[in-house]
KOLFIPA-608032 format. One line per 3 residues: their letters; for each residue y, z, x of N, C-alpha, C. Coordinates in nm, 3 decimals. Example, Ala and Ser with C-alpha at 12.3 -4.5 7.8 and 13.67 -1.06 7.14 Angstrom:
// residues 2
AS) -0.569,0.780,1.319,-0.450,0.780,1.230,-0.330,0.780,1.320 ~ -0.225,0.708,1.285,-0.106,0.714,1.367,0.003,0.787,1.290 $
***
This chain:
// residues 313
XXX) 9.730,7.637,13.432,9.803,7.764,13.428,9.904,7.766,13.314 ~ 9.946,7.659,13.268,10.079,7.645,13.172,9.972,7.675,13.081 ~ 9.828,7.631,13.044,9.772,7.659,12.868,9.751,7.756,12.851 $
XXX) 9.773,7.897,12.980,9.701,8.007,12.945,9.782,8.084,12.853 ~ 9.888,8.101,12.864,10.011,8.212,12.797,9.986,8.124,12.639 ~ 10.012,8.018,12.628,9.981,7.966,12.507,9.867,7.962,12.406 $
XXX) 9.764,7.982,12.508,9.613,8.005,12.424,9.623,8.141,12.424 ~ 9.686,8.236,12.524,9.720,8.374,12.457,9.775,8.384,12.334 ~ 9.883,8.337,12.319,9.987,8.340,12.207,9.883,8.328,12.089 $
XXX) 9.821,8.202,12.119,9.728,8.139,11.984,9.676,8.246,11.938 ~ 9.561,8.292,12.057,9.458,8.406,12.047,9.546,8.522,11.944 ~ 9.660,8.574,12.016,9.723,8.669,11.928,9.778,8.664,11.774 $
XXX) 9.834,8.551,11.792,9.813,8.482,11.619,9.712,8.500,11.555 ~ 9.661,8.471,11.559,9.490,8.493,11.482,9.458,8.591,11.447 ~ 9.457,8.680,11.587,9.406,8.841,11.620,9.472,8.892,11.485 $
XXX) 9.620,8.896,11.487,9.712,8.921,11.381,9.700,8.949,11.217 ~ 9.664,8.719,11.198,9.599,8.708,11.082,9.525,8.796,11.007 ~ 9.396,8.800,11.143,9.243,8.840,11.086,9.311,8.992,11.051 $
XXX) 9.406,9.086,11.120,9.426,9.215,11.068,9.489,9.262,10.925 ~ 9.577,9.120,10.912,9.681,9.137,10.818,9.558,9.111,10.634 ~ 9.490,9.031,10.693,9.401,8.968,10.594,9.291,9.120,10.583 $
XXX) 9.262,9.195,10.673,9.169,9.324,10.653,9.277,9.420,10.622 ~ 9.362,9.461,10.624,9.501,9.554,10.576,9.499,9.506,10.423 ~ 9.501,9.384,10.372,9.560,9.379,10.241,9.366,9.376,10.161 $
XXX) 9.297,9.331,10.204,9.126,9.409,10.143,9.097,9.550,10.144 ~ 9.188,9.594,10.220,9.167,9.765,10.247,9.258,9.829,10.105 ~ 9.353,9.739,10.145,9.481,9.786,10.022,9.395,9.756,9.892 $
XXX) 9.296,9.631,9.857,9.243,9.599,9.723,9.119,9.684,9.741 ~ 9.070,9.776,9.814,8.922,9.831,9.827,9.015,10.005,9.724 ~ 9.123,10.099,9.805,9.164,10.148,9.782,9.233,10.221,9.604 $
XXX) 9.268,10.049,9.560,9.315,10.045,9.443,9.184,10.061,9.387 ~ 9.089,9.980,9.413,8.969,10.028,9.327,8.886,10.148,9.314 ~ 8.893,10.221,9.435,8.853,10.311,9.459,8.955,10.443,9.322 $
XXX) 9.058,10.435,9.362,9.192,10.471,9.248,9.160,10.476,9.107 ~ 9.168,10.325,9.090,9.071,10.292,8.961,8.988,10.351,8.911 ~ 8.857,10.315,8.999,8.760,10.366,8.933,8.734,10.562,8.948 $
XXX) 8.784,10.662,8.988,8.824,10.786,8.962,8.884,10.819,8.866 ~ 9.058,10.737,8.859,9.057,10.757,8.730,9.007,10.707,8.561 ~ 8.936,10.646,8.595,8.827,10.617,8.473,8.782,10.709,8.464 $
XXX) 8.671,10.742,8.574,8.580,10.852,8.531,8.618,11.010,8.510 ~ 8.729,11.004,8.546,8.806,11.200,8.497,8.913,11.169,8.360 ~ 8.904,11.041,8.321,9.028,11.024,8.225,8.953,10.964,8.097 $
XXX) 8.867,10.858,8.110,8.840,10.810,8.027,8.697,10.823,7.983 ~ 8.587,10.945,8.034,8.476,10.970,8.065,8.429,11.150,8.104 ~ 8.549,11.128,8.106,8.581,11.298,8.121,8.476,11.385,8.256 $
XXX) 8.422,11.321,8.275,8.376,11.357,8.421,8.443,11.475,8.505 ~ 8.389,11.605,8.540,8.478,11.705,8.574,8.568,11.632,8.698 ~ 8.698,11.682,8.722,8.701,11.625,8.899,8.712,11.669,9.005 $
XXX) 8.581,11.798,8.998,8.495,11.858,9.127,8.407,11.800,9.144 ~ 8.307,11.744,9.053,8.241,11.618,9.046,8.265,11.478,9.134 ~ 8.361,11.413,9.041,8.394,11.298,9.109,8.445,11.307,9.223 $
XXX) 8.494,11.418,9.303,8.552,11.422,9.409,8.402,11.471,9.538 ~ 8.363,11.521,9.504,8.200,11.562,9.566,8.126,11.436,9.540 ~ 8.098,11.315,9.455,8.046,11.258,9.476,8.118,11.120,9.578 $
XXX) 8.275,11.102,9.547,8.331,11.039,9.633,8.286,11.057,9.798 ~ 8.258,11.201,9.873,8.240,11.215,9.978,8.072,11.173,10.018 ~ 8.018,11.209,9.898,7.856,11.240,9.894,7.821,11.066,9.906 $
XXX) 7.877,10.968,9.802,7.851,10.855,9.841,7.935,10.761,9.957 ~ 7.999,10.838,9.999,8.074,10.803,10.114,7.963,10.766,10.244 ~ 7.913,10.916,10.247,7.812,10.935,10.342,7.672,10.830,10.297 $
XXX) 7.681,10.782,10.206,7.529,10.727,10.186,7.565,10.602,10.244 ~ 7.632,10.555,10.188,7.689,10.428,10.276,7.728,10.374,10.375 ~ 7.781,10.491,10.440,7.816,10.511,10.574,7.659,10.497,10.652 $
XXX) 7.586,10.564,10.583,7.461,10.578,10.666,7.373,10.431,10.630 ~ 7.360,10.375,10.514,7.347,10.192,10.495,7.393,10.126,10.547 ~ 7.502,10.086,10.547,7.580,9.955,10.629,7.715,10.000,10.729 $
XXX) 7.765,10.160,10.731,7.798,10.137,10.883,7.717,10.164,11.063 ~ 7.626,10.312,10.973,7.621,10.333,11.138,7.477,10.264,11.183 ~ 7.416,10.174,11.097,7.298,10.092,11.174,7.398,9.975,11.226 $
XXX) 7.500,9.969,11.194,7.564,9.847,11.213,7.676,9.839,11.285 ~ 7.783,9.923,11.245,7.920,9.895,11.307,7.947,9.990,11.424 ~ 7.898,10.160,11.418,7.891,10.251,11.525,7.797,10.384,11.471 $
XXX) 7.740,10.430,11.616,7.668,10.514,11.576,7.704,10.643,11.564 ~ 7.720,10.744,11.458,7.737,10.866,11.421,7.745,10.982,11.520 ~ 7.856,11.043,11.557,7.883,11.170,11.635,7.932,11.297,11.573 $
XXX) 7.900,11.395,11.644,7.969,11.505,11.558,8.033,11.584,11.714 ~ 7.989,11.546,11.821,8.047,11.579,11.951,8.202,11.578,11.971 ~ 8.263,11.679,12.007,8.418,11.687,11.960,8.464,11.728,12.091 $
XXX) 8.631,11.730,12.104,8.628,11.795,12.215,8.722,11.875,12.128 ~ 8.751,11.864,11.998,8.837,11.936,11.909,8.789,11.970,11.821 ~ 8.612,12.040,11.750,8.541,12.047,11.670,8.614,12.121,11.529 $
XXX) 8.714,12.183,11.574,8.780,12.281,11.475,8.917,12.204,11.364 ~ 8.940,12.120,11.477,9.103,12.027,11.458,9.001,11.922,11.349 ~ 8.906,11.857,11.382,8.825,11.776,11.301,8.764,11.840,11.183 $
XXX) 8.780,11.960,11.192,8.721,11.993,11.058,8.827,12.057,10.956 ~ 9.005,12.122,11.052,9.093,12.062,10.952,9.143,11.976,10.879 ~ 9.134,11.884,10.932,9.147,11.741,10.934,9.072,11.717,10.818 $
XXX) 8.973,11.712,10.804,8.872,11.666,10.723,8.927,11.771,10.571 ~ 8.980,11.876,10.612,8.981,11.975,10.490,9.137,11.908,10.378 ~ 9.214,11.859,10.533,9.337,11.787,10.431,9.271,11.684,10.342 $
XXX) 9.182,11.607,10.390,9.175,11.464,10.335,9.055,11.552,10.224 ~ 8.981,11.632,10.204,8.972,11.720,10.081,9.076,11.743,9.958 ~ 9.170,11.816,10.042,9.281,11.821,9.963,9.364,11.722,9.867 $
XXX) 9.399,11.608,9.987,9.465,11.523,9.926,9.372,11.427,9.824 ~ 9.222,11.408,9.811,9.146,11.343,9.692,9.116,11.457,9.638 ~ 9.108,11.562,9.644,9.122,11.710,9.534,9.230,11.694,9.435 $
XXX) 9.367,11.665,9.486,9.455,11.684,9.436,9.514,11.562,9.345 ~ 9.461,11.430,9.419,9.491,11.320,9.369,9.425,11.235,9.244 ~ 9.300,11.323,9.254,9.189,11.273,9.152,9.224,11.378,9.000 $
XXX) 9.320,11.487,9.059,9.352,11.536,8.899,9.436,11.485,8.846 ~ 9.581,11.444,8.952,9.695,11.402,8.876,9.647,11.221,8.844 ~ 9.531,11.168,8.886,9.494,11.042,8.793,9.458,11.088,8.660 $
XXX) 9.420,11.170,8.624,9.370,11.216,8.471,9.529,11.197,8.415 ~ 9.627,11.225,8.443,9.738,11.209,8.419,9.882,11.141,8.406 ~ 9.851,11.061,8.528,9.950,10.971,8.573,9.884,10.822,8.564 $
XXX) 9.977,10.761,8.562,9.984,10.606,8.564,9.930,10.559,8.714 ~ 9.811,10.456,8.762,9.802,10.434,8.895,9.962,10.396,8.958 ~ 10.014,10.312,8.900,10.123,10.289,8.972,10.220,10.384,8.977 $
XXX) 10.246,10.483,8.945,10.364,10.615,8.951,10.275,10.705,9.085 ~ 10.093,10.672,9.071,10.055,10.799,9.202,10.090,10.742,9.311 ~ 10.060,10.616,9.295,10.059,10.511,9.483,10.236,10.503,9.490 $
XXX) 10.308,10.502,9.427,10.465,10.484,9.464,10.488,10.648,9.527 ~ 10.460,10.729,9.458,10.448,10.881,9.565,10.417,10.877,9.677 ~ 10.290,10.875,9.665,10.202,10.799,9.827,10.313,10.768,9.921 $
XXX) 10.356,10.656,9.859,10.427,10.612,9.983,10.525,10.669,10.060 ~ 10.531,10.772,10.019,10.626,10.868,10.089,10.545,10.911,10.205 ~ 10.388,10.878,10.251,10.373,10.921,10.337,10.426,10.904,10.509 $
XXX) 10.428,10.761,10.523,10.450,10.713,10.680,10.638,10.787,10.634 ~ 10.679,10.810,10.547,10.852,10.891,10.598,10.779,11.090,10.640 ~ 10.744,11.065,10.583,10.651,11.275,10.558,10.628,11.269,10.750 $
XXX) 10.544,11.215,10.730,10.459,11.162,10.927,10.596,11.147,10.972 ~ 10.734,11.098,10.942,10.773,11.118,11.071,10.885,11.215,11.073 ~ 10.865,11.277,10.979,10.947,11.391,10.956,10.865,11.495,11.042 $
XXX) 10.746,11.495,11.041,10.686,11.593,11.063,10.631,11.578,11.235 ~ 10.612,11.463,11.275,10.609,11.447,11.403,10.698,11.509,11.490 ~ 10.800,11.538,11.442,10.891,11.592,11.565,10.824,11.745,11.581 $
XXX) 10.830,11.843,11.472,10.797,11.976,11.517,10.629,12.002,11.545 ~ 10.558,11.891,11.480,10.398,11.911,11.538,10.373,11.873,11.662 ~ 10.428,11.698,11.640,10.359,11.659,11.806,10.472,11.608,11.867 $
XXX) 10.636,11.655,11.853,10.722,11.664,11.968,10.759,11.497,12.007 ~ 10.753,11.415,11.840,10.792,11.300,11.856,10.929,11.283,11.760 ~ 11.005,11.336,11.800,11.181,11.372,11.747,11.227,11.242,11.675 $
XXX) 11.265,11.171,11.553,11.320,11.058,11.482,11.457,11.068,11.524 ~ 11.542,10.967,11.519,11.719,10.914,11.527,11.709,10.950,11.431 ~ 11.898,10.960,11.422,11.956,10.952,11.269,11.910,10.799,11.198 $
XXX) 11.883,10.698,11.271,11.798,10.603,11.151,11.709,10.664,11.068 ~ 11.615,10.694,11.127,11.511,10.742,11.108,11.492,10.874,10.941 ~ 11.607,10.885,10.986,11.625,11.059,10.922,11.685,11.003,10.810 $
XXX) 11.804,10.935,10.798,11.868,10.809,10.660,11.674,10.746,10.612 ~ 11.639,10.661,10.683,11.537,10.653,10.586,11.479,10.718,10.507 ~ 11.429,10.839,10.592,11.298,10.956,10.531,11.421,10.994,10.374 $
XXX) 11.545,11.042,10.426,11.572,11.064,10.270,11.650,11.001,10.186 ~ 11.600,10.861,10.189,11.644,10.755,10.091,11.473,10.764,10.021 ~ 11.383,10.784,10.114,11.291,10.746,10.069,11.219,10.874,9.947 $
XXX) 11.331,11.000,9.980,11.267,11.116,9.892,11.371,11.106,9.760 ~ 11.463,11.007,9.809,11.564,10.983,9.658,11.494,10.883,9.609 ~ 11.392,10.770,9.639,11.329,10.714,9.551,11.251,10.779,9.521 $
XXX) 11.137,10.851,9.551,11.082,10.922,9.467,11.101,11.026,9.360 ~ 11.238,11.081,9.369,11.325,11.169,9.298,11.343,11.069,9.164 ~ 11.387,10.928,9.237,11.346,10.843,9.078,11.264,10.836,9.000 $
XXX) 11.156,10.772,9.047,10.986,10.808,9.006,10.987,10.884,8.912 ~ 11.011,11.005,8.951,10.983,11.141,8.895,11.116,11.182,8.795 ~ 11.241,11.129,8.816,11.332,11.147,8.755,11.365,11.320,8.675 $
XXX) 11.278,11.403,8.772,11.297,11.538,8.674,11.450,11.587,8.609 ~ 11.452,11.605,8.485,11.581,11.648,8.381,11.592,11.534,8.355 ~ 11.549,11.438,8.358,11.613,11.285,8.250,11.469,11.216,8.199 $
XXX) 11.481,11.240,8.075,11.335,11.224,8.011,11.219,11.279,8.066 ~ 11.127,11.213,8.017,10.996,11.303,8.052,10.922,11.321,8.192 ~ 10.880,11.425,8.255,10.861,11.462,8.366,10.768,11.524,8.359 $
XXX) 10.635,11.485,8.415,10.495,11.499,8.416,10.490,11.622,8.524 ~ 10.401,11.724,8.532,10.415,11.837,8.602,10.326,11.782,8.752 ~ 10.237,11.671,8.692,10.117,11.611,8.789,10.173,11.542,8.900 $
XXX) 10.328,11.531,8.860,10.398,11.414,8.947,10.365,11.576,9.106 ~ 10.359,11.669,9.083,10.401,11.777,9.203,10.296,11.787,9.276 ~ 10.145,11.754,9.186,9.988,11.754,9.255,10.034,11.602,9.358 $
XXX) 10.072,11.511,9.306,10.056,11.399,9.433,10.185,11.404,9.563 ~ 10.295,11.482,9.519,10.364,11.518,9.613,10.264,11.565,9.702 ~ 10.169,11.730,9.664,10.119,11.795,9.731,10.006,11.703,9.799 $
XXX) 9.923,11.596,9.716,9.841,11.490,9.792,9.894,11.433,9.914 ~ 10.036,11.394,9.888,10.085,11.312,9.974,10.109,11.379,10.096 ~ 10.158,11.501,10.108,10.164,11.573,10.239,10.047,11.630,10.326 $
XXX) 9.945,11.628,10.245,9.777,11.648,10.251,9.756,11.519,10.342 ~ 9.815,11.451,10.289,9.774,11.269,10.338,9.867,11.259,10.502 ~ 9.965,11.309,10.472,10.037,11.323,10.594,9.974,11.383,10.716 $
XXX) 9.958,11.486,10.672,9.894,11.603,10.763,9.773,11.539,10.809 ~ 9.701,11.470,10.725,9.547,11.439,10.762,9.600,11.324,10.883 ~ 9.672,11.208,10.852,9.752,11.139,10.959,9.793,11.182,11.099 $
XXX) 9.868,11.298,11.039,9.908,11.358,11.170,9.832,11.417,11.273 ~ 9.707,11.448,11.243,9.596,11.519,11.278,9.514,11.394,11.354 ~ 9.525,11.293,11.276,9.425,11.165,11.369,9.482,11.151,11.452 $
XXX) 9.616,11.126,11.494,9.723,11.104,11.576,9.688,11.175,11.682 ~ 9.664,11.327,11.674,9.650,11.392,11.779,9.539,11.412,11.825 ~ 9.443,11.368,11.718,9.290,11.365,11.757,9.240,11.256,11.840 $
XXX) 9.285,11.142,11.849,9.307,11.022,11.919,9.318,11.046,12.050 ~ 9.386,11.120,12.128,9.365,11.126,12.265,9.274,11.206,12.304 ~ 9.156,11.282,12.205,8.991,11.356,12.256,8.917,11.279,12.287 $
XXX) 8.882,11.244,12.128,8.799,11.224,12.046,8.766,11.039,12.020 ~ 8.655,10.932,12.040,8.678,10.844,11.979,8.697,10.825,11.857 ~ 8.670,10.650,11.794,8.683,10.676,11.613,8.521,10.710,11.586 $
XXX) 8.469,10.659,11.659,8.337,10.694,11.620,8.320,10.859,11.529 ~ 8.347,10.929,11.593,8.361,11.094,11.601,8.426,11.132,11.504 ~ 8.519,11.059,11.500,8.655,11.121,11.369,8.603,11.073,11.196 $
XXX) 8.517,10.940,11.254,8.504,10.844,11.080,8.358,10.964,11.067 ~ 8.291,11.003,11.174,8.142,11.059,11.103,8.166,11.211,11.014 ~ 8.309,11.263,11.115,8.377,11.421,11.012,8.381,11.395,10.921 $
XXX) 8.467,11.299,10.871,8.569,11.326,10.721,8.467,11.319,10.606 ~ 8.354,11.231,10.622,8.251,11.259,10.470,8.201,11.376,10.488 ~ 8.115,11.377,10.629,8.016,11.499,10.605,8.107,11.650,10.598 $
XXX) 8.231,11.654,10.648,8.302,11.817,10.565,8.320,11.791,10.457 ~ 8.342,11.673,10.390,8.393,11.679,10.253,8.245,11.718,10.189 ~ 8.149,11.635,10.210,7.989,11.691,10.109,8.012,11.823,10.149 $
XXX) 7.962,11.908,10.300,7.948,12.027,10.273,8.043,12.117,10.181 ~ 8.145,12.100,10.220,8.300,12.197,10.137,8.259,12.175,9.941 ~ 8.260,12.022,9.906,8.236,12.031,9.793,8.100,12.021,9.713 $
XXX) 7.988,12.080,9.778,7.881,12.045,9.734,7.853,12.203,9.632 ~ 7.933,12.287,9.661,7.908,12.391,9.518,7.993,12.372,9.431 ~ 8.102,12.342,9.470,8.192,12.285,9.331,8.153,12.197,9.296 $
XXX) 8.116,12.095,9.343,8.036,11.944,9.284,7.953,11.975,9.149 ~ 7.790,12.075,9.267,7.701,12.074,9.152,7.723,12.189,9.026 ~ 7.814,12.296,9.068,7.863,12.444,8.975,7.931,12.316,8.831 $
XXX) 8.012,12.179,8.820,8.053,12.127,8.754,8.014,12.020,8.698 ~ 7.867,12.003,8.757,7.811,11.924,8.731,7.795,11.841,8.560 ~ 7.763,11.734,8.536,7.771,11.669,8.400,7.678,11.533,8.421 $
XXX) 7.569,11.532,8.354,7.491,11.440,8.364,7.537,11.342,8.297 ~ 7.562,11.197,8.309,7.594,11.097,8.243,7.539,11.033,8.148 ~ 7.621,11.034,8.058,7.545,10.965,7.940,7.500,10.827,7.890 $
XXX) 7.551,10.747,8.041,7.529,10.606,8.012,7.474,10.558,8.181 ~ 7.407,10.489,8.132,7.335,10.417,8.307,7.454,10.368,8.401 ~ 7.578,10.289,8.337,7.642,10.204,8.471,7.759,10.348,8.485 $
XXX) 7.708,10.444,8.430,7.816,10.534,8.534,7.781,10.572,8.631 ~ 7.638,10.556,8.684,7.608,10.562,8.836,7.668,10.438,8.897 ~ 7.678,10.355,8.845,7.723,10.289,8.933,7.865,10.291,8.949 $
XXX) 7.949,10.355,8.844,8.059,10.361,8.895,8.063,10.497,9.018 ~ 7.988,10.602,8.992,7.976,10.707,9.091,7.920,10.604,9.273 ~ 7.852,10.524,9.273,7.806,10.452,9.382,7.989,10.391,9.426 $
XXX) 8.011,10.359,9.357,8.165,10.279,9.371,8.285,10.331,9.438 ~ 8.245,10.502,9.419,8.282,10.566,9.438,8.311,10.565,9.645 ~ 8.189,10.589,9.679,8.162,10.599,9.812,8.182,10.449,9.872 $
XXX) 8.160,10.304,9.834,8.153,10.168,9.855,8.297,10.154,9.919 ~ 8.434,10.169,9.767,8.530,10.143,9.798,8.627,10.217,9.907 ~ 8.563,10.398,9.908,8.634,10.442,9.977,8.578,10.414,10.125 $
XXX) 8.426,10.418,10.136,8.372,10.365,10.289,8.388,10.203,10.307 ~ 8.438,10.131,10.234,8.457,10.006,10.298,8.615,9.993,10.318 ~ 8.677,10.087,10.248,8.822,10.029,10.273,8.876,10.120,10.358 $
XXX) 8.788,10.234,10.403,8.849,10.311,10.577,8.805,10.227,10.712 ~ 8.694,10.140,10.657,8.614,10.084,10.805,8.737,9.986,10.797 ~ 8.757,9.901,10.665,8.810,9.738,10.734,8.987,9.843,10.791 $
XXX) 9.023,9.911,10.749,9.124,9.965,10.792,9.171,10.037,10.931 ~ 9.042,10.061,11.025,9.002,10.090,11.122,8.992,9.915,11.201 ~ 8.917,9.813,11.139,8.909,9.685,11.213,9.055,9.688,11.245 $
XXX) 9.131,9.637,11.098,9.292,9.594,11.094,9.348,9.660,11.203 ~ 9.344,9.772,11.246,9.427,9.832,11.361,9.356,9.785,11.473 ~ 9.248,9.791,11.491,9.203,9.728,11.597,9.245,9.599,11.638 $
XXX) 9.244,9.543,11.579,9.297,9.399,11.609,9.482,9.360,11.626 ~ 9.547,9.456,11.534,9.707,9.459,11.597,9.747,9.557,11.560 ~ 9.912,9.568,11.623,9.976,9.647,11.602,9.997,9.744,11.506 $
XXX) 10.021,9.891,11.479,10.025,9.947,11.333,10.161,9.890,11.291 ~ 10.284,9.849,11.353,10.404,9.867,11.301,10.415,9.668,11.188 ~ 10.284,9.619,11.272,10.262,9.466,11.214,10.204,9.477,11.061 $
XXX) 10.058,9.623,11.081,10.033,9.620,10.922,10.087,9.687,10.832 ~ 10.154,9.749,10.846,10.196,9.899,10.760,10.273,9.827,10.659 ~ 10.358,9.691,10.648,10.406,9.676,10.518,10.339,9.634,10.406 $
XXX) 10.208,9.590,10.465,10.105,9.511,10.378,10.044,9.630,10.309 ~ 10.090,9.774,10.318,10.034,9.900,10.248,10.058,9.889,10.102 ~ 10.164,9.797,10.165,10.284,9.816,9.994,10.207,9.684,9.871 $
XXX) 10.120,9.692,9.901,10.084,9.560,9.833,10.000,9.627,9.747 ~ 9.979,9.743,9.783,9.888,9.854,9.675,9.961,9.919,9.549 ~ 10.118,9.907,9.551,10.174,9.885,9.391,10.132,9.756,9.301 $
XXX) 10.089,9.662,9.374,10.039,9.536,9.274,9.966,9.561,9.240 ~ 9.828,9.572,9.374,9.681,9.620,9.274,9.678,9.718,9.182 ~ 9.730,9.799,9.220,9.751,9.941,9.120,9.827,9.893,8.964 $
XXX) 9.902,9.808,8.964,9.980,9.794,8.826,9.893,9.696,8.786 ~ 9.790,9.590,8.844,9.700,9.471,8.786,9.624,9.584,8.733 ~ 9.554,9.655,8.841,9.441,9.765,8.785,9.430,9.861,8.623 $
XXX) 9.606,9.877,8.669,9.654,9.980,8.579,9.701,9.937,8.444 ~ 9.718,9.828,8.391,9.716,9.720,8.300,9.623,9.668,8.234 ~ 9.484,9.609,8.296,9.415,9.543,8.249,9.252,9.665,8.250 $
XXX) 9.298,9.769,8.260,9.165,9.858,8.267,9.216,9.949,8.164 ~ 9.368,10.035,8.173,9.381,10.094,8.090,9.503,10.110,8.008 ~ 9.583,9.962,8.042,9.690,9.904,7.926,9.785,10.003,7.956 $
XXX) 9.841,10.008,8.089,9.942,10.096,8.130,10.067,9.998,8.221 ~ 10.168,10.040,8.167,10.257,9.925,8.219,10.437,10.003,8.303 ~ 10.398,9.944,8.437,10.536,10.030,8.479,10.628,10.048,8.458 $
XXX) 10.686,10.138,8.439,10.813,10.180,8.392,10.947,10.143,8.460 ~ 11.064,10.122,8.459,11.186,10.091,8.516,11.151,10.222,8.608 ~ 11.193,10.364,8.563,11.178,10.440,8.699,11.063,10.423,8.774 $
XXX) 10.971,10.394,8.797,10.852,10.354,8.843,10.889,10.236,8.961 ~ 10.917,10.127,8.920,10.969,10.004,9.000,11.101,10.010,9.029 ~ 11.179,10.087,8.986,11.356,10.102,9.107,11.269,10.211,9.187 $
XXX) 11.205,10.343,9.153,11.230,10.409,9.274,11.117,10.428,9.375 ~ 11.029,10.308,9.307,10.933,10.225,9.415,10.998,10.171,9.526 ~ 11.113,10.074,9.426,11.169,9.953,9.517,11.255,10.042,9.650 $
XXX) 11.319,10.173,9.627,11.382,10.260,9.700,11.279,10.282,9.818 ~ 11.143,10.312,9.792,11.108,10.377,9.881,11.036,10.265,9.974 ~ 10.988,10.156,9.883,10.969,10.051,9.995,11.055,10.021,10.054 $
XXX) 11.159,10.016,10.032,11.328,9.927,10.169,11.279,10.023,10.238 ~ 11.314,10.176,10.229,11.327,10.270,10.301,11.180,10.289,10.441 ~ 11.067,10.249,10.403,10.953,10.268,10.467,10.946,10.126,10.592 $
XXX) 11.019,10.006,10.477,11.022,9.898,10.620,11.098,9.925,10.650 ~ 11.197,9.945,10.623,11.314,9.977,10.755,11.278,10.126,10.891 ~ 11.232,10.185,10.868,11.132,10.316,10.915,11.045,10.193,11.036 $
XXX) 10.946,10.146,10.941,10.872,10.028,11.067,10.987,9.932,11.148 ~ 11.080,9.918,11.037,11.143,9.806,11.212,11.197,9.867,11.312 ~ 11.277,10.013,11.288,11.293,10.052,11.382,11.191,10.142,11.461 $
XXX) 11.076,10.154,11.403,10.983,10.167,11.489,10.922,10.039,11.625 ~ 10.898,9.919,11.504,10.865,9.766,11.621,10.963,9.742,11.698 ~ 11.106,9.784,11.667,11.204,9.801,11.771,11.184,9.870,11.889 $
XXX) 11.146,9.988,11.873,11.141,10.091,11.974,11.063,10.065,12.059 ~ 10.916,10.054,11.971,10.828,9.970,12.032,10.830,9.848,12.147 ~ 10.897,9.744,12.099,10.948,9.631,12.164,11.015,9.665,12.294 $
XXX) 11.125,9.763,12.293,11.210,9.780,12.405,11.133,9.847,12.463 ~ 11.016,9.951,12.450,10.956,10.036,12.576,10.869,9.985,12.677 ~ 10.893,9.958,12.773,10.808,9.907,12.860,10.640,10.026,12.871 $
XXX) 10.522,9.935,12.811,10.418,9.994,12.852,10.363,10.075,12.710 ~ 10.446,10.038,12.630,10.415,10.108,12.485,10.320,10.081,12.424 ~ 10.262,10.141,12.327,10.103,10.165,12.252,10.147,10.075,12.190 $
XXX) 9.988,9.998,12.235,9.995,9.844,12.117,9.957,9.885,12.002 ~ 9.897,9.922,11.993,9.854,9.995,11.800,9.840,10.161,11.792 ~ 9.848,10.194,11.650,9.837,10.310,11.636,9.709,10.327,11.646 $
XXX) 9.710,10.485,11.578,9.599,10.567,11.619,9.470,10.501,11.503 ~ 9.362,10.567,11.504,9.249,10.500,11.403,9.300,10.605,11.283 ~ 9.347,10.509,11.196,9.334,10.616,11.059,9.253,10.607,10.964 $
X) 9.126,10.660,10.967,9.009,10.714,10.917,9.038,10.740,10.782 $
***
């Protein structure tokens, strides 16, 4: 009886590991995914109604190769058929919006935006789904919009107009969050991961082919295949990672996607971060862990509280 709590403990250690180790492959699947978009709308000129229609289009091919013979089988059965197909229209939005301002921006200036999302989610939880933040809470969210105010530094040197498309991504990104959140008590993940490609093909399959551009070199199919690989392998292992622990355990390992992004963003297209870039990064990361501890706090003290978050697809 004394080895059992201890081979628990063990067991949970591990459990942990194995999530923390699929959180930071999700984070390196992501950056590539990043990557390779903005190659192809920046350096290839690829329209990006295109690349964004084929992102979903090879999403689904893959999905249909190596997840659903394998990991779960494909539903479109809802008990929220309408909420799932908003849902699906944000996460349109936010790679609509995000795949232009890469033609423009530095990877590492879009993903330091980004991160304004888990403060956006809990700003926005209180008036959607009636989950109200402390004044902690509320000091974070806008420390975390004064680092991005750095980032962007508008009136002190140069100020990219694109920096406002990934704002608008980022609340796209929120919303799409906020939406799994509430989709979570219908719907399994099964149901939610089979929406988000197939609305994205249908929605962009006339803008896709109306912009169409045949490639002029063979391995740009394969960067178009790369397309669907990185973004369908780095939603599944991101779906494991929660499965296996807590969200408030992985969410700092998000932040590990300013590295890949500045390795990426360096050695692909000789782009190097800027001081505002890394202070009002560094702003918004304090600001986002501190957001999670007093979340694993809250967590901790509630008797009976959700061991992990919702599946974010």
């Amino acid at each position: 009886m004394t080895l059992k709590p201890a081979t628990t403990k063990a067991s949970d250690a591990r459990h942990r590991l194995i999530a923390i180790g699929l959180m930071v492959l999700a984070s390196v699947c992501f950056a590539a995914l990043d990557a390779t978009a903005k190659y192809l709308v920046d350096e290839t000129n690829i329209p990006v109604a295109q690349v964004t229609w084929l992102r979903f289009a090879t999403h689904v091919l893959f999905s249909a190769v190596v997840l659903w013979p394998f990991a779960f089988r494909p539903s479109l059965r809802s008990a929220k058929p309408m909420i799932q197909v908003v849902r699906s229209c944000f996460m349109i939005a936010t790679t609509l919006l995000n795949f232009i301002a890469l033609k423009y921006l530095q990877l590492d200036q879009n993903v330091t935006i980004f991160f304004l999302t888990p403060l956006i989610v809990a700003a926005l939880a209180g008036p959607l789904l009636g989950e109200w933040v402390g004044w902690h809470r509320v000091l974070a969210i806008a420390a975390g919009f004064v680092g991005v105010l750095v980032v962007m530094h508008p009136g002190i040197g140069s100020f990219h107009w694109a920096m406002l498309l990934v704002l608008g991504a980022t609340l796209g990104f929120a919303l799409y969050n906020i939406s799994t959140r509430y989709l979570a008590a219908f719907d399994p993940p099964a149901v939610t991961q089979t929406y988000t490609p197939l609305v994205g093909v249908l929605v962009m399959t006339p803008f896709g082919l109306a912009a169409w551009q045949w490639p002029q070199e063979w391995w740009l199919w394969v960067l178009f295949a790369g397309l669907g690989f990185w973004g369908g392998l780095g939603h599944w292992l991101l779906i494991l990672a929660h499965r296996a622990a807590p969200a408030p355990v992985l969410a700092p390992y998000m932040y590990l996607g300013l590295i890949w992004m500045s390795f990426a963003g360096y050695f692909v297209f000789g782009d190097i971060p800027t001081a505002w870039t890394l202070g009002g990064g560094a702003i918004v990361i304090v600001a986002g862990l501190y957001l999670l501890a007093r979340e694993r706090k809250s967590l901790g003290g509630a008797k009976g509280g959700p061991a992990s978050d919702v599946d974010p697809v």
